[in-house]
C-alpha positions, -999 to +999 in steps of 0.1 A: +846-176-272+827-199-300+793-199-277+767-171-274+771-144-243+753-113-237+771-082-235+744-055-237+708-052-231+686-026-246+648-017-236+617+000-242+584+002-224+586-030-215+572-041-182+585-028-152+605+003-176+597+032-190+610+047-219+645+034-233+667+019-212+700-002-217+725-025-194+760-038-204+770-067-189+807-065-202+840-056-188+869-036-212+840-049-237+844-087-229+812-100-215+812-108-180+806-146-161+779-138-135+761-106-138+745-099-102+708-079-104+703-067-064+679-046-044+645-047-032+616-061-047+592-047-076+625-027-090+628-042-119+652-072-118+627-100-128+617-078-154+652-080-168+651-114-167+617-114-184+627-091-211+658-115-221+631-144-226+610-124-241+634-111-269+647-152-273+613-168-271+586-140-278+568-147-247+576-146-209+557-183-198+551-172-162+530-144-172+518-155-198+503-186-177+489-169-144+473-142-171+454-177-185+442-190-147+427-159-140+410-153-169+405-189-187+374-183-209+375-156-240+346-135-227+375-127-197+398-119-215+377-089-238+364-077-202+386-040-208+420-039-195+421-078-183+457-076-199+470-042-193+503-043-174+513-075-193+541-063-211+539-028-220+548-003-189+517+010-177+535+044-172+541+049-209+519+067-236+539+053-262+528+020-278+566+008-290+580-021-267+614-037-279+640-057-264+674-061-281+703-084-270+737-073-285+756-110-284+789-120-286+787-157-309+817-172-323+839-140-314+811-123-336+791-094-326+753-096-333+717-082-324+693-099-316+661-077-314+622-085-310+594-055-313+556-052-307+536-020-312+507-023-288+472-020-309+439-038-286+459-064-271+486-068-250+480-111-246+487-108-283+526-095-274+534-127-254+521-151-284+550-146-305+559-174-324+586-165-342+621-163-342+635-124-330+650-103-359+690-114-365+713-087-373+747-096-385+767-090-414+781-127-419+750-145-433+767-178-424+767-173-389+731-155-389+713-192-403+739-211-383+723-193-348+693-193-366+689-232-365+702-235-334+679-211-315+648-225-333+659-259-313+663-245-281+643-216-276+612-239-277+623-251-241+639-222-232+617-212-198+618-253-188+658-254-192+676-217-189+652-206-161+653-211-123+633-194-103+616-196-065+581-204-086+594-231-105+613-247-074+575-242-050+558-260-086+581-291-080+557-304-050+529-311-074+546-331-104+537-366-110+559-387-130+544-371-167+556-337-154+589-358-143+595-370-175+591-338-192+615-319-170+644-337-185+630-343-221+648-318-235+680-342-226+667-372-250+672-353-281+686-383-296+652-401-295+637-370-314+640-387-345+631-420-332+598-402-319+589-386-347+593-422-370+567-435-340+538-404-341+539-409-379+536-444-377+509-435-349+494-413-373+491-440-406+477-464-377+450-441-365+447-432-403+439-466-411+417-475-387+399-445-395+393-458-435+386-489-420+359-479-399+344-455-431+348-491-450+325-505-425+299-481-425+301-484-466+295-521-461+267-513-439+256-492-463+257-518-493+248-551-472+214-527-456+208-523-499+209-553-505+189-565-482+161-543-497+166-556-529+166-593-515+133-588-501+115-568-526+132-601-546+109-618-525+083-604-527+088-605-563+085-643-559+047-641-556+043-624-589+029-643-615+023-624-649-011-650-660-024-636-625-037-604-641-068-580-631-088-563-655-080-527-655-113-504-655-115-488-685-130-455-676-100-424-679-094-407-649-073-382-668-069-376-705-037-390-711-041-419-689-032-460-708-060-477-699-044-508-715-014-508-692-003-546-698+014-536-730+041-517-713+054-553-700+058-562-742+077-527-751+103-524-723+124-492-739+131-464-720+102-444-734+075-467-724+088-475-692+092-438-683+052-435-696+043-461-666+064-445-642+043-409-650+014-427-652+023-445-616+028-406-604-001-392-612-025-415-602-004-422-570-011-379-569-046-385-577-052-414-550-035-392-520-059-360-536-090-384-533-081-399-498-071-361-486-109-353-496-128-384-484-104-372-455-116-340-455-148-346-457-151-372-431-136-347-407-162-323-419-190-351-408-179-360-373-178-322-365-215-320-378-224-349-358-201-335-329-221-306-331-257-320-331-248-342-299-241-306-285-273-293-298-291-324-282-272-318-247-282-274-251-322-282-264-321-306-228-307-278-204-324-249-220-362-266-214-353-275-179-337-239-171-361-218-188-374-205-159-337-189-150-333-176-186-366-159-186-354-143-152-324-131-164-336-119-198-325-081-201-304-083-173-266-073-181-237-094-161-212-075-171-229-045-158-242-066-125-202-073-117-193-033-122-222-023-097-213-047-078-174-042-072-189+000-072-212-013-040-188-032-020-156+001-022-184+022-009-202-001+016-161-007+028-159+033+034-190+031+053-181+005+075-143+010+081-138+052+077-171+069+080-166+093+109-180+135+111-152+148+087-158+126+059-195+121+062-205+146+037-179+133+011-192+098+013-226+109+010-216+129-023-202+095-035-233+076-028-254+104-045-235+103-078-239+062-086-275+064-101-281+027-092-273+026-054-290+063-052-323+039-070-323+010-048-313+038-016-348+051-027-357+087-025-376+084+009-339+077+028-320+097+006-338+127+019-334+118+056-296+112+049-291+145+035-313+157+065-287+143+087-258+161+066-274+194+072-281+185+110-246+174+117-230+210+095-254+229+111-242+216+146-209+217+137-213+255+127-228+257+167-201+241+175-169+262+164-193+297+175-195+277+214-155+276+212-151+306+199-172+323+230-150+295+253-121+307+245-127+345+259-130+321+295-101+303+291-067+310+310-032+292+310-030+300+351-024+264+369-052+273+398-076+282+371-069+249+351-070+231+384-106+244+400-122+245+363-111+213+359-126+203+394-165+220+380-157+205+343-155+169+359-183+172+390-199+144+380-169+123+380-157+131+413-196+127+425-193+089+414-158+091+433-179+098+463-202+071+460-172+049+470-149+069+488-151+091+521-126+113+524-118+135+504-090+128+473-073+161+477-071+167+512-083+136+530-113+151+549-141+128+564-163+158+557-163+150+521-192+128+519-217+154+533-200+184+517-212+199+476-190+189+453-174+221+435-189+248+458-155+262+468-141+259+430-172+278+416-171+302+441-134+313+434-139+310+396-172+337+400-201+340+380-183+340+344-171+306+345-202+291+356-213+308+323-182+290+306-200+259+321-230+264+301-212+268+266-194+235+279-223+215+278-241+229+249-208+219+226-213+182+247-249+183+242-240+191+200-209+162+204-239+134+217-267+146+190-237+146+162-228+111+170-262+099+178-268+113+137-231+092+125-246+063+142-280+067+124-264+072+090-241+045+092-268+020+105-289+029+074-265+028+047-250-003+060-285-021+061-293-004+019-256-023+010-259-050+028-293-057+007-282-041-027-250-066-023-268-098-014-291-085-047-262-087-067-250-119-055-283-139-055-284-127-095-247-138-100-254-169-082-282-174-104-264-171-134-233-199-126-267-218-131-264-211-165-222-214-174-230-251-189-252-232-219-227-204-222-203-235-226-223-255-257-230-222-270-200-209-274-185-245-288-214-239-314-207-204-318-243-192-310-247-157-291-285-159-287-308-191-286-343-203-284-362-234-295-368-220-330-332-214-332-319-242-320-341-265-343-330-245-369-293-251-363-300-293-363-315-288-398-289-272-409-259-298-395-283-326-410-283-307-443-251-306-445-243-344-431-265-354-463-247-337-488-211-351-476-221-389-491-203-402-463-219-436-455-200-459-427-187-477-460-168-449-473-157-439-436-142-478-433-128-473-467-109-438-462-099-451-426-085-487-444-067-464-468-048-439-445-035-470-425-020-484-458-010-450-471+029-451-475+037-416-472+062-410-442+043-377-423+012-397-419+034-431-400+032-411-363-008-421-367-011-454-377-015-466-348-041-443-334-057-454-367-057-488-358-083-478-327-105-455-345-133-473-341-129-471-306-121-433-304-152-406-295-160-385-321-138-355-302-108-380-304-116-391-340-118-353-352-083-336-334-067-375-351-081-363-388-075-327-382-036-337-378-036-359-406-050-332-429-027-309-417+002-331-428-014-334-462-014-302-465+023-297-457+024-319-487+016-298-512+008-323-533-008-311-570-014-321-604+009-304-627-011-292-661-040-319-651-070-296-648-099-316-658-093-345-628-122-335-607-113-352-574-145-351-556-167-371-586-139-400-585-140-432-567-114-440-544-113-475-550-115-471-585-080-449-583-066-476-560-071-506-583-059-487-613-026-477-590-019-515-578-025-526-615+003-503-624+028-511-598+025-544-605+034-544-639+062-520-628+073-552-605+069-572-630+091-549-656+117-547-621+121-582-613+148-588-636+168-553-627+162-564-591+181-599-596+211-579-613+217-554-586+216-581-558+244-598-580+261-561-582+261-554-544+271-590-537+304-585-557+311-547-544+303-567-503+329-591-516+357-565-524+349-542-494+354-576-470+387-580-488+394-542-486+388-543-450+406-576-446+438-560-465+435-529-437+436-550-405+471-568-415+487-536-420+469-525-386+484-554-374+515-551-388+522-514-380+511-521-341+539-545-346+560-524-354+552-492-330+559-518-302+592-526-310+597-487-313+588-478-279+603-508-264+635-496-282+629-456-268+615-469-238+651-493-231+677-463-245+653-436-221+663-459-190+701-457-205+697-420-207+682-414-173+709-436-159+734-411-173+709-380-158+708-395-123+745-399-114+749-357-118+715-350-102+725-369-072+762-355-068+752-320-074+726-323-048+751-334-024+776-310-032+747-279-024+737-301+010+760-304+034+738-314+067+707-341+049+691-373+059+688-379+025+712-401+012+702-403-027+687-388-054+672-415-072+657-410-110+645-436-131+622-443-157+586-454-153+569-479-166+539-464-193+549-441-216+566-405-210+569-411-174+597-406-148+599-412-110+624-394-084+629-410-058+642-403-022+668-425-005+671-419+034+694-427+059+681-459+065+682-472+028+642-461+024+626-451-011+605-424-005+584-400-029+601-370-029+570-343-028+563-363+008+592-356+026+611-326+014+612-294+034+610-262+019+647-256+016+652-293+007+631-287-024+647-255-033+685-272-033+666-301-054+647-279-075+682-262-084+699-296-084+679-305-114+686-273-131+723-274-126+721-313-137+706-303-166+732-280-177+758-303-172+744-326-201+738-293-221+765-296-246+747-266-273+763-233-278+739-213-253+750-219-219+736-185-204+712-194-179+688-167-155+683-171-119+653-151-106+655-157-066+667-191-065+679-195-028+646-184-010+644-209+025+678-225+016+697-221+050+735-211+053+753-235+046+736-246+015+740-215+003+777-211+007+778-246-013+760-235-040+775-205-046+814-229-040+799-245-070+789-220-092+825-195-088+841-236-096+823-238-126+830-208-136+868-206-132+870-236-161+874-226-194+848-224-219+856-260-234+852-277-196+824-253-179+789-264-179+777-225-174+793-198-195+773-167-184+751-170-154+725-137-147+710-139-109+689-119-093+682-116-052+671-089-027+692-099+001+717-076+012+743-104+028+739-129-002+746-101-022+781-096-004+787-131-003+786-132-039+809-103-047+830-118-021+836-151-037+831-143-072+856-110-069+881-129-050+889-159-075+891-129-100+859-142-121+841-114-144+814-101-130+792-068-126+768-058-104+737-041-112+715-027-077+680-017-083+667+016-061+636+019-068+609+016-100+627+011-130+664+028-114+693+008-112+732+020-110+758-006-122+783-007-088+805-028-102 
């Protein structure tokens, strides 16, 4: 046996077990062909199955994979316990999980083991990229599996895995998917690849500096450019065309005979003009900041006096209002007001006999509706209060003398009802004539009540009495509410229409509240307010601003080259046409931005910016630039020459990069053509297995062939389904359930076939599901076949299956056990218990 077989499993905590357990799959200690995993689901075969991929690859794919749909995004997968269950047994306190494989390879005995110690993350357990822990004492044969299982573990769940998931995924494979499925079979093209992606790779590579080359010419063409037309513009600079430089200093240190830094050009003098350049340049945006500064200072001056114009005009025509409302508080007006309108709202909606005296206590205690009340009414209201308690007093002493009279007995209730309610029935009468109790003409001649007071006696007439006293004290009590409420509603009604015609009065005054407090004035009058002009005059006078120096500072800050002040040159372009409002927000900005400047004259201190001419400081600044151009001109005509030469090696640069673009394209054509023509070779050689081992599993089909052959673009595969009637058809269209399953197994077996490694051990979780009878019967003809060759002409060396129906499992033992094949039987009864029957 030179090829790799499992004879022994050993497991802990993993999945679906708990604690340690262990599984040989060997017979008088020779591995067996087909081990059989049966019983009912969620026992613990797939996770067998899973544990054997696990120990070979480090992860188990399936899981891993539905564990990634349901929770795609990292903040899913910290939510707590997202990825318990995934490979360590939930059961288990113990952290361990391993999985060893003791393996029979070249008639040597090995271990193969693979361990994770749970710490935050079980996800982490099925990232595993690395090879499982060899243990074997000849070294030589440790690399040689080594190597081999780096090769094929890689694919392991695509090529050593069949399972009812895998066969139901088939329906949505396009021809990438296709392709892929039998990649693992063009491993002679591996090389041939690789030779392409790196050729790919110096392509992209190239393109790449190409395209950085590019933007470096940019760079140097956009320079030169500059320096072409500040060459230009050098053109116009004649050295005889020169203007006399004031000679008044502006700072101490300042060459007021500049022109004789054009005759000493050494690196001294120049860097003199430069300093000097800066500090005036300093000096000019100083000067233009405080002309700015104080032309901003101006228009709010003037800004202000047009308000002081528009306040004088409405205070003379609404002096009449503001003597009126002279000592009056609105504030307070408001409060009173909102005090008036909760009371007058009690009046109106709730005032009834129970509260009445409450009310009143409220109305009392506000000092200013008690005043405007007056004292007169206040006295007859509190009259009324002590009327209505007094009666009320009357009132409970009449019900307390009732109450000796009254009696629960129905005839009582009845006739005293009859003498309460005499006049009631007497207004009956006047419509009616008989009677309503008894019918009786006679009732229109008889007394109403006569025979009722007679059978109540003497007492109750008495009772009658204290009846209409307590009415009589009801009437006067509401005829008092009714009084009260009238009154108090007529006071609020006035006291709130007092408060609103002085509210009303004031909105007369919100434009002068407006202006004054723009100006910032709390109290005004004329003397005030005249004042307040002389002062904003005042001040406008000491500015020196003159519509000169405005055009001037304007004229300047459109020219000005500093970059925050760009976003306003056109607004400065208008200015003219701009209110004062508009023209002071536009400054205000601008000064803002000089301010963000920070501009300052380093140990200058005796530049005093506000005695200096600003177009003294300008002409001094263009005098020195333009000797600086004319120092330039020269260094400007070199570096065009420069950048000219460095454009001319870049073009080349670039030039040399697009042949070997060219070139490699070229060549990366011919590559995939070559692939692309030996792939077609290859499938050929795939397709003539696929198709017969279909046919063998399918006895009863209206599918004639199994067609697969190589697409067009790149990495792509079609299968195609022949019918009865010579038809191409996709295959994902037509196939039935158990159609697929045969197919899905088809390419599985296939696959094998052209396997010729040293692992030929393949797992079978389920395959058969919705595969009828007969299909069945074939497949499993095929497999016990397969397995009677020797090791030298078999295909599949050790073959692990798993199913949880009772008659496939006999049918199995049946054939397998009769052509005398090795095999054992392990059947699952129940979480993680299994028994070994065979």
């Amino acid at each position: 046996m030179k090829n790799l077989y499992i004879k022994k499993v050993y497991i802990k905590n993993f999945r679906g077990y708990e604690g340690e357990k262990q599984f040989d799959f060997t017979s008088n200690n020779k591995p067996n062909n087909l081990i059989l995993l049966s019983g009912a689901n969620g026992y613990g075969k797939t996770s067998l199955l899973e544990a054997i991929e696990w120990c070979l690859t480090g992860t188990v794919k399936r899981v891993y994979n539905d564990y990634i749909k349901r929770c795609p995004t990292s903040k899913e997968q910290q939510i707590q316990d997202s990825d318990k269950g995934l490979i360590k047994n939930t059961n288990s306190i113990d952290n361990e999980i391993y999985v060893k494989l003791n393996i029979l390879y070249k008639e040597k005995e090995m271990n193969l083991k693979r361990e994770y110690i749970v710490v935050d993350s079980e996800v982490e357990g099925l990232k595993l990229n690395f090879m499982p822990d060899i243990e074997s004492e000849d070294g030589d044969i440790r690399e040689e599996l080594r190597s081999y299982l780096i090769d094929t573990i890689e694919n392991f769940y695509d090529n050593f895995i069949c399972s009812y998931d895998k066969n139901v995924e088939l329906y949505s494979k396009g021809r990438k998917e296709i392709y892929e499925i039998f990649s693992c079979l063009y491993t002679e093209f591996k090389e041939a690849n690789i030779i392409k992606d790196r050729l790919v790779t110096i392509k992209e590579n190239l393109l790449e500096e190409k395209l950085n080359s590019e933007k470096e010419m940019e760079k140097i063409i956009s320079e030169r450019n500059k320096y072409e037309n500040l060459s230009k513009e050098m053109e116009g600079i004649n050295s005889d065309l020169r203007e006399e430089y004031p000679k008044n200093r502006v700072f101490n240190e300042e060459v007021v005979t500049p022109y004789e830094f054009i005759e000493n050009t050494n690196i001294d003098s120049q860097k003199n003009l430069n300093n000097q350049i800066a500090i005036l340049q300093s000096i000019y945006y100083l000067k233009i900041k405080d002309n700015t500064e104080k032309l901003n200072s101006k228009l709010k001056y003037e800004y202000n006096l047009i308000l002081l114009e528009q306040l004088e005009n409405e205070y003379n025509s609404k002096l009449h209002i503001i003597e009126k409302m002279k000592g009056i508080n609105i504030r307070e007006i408001k409060e009173e007001k909102d005090k008036s309108e909760i009371l007058y709202n009690k009046v109106k909606n709730s005032l009834s006999l129970d509260n009445i005296e409450i009310i009143l206590d409220e109305i009392i205690q506000e000092d200013k509706i008690k005043e405007f009340i007056g004292k007169g009414n206040i006295k007859i209201l509190l009259e009324y209060k002590n009327n209505i308690k007094s009666n009320l007093d009357k009132k409970s002493l009449y019900n307390e003398r009732k109450s000796l009279y009254d009696t629960n007995s129905p005839v009582m209730l009845v006739m005293r009802y009859i003498i309460d309610n005499t006049d009631t029935l007497k207004e009956y009468r006047n419509a009616n004539n008989k009677c309503p109790v008894c019918g009786s003409e006679e009732f229109k001649n008889s007394e109403i009540g006569t025979i009722a007071k007679t059978f109540l006696g003497e007492k109750d007439i008495e009772r009658q009495e204290i009846i209409k006293k307590i009415k009589t004290i009801e009437m006067e009590n509401n005829n008092i509410l009714k009084k009260v409420s009238g009154l108090l509603t007529s006071k609020f009604q006035e006291l709130i229409k007092y408060y609103d015609d002085i509210l009303e009065l004031n909105k007369e005054l919100d434009n002068i509240y407006s202006i004054c407090m723009l100006l910032n004035m709390s109290d005004i009058n004329k003397e005030k307010i005249l004042i307040q002009k002389l002062f904003y005059e005042q001040e406008i006078k000491g500015l020196k601003i003159d519509s000169s120096c405005e055009e001037q500072t304007i004229n300047s800050l459109e020219m000005l080259d500093l970059p925050s002040i760009e976003k306003f040159k056109e607004r400065l372009k208008g200015y003219a046409t701009l209110n004062i409002d508009e023209q002071v927000k536009l400054l205000t900005k601008i000064i803002k931005e000089f301010e963000n400047q920070n501009i300052k004259l380093e140990n200058i201190s005796e530049v005093n910016i506000e005695e200096e001419d600003l177009k003294n400081i300008e002409t001094k600044l263009n005098i020195c630039k333009f000797i600086n151009c004319l120092i330039n001109k020269n260094n400007v005509y070199q570096q065009i020459i420069e950048f000219q030469k460095i454009e001319k090696e870049k073009q080349k640069e670039i030039g040399d990069i697009e042949k070997q673009v060219t070139k490699l394209k070229s060549i990366i054509k011919e590559v995939n053509k070559t692939i692309k023509d030996n792939e077609k070779k290859e499938i050929e050689r795939i397709a003539e297995p696929l198709d017969k081992i279909y046919r063998k599993i399918t006895r009863n089909t209206n599918i004639k062939e199994i067609r697969l052959k190589r697409g067009n673009g790149q990495k792509l595969s079609e299968l195609e389904i022949i019918d009865s009637n010579d038809k191409p058809l996709p295959f994902g269209n037509i196939l039935s359930a158990g159609q697929l399953s045969t197919l899905s197994i088809s390419i599985f077996l296939s696959k094998a076939l052209l396997n010729d490694g040293n692992l030929k051990c393949y797992l079978m979780d389920e395959p058969i599901q919705t595969m009828d009878d007969l299909n069945i019967i074939s497949f499993i003809d095929l497999i016990r076949f397969e397995l009677e060759n020797d090791e030298d002409e078999r295909f599949i060396d050790q073959l692990i299956i798993s199913t949880c129906d009772n008659d496939l499992e006999k049918l199995i033992m049946h054939k397998i056990k009769s052509f005398n094949i090795p095999i054992c039987n392990y059947n699952f009864q129940g979480q993680g218990r299994y028994e070994r029957v065979l």
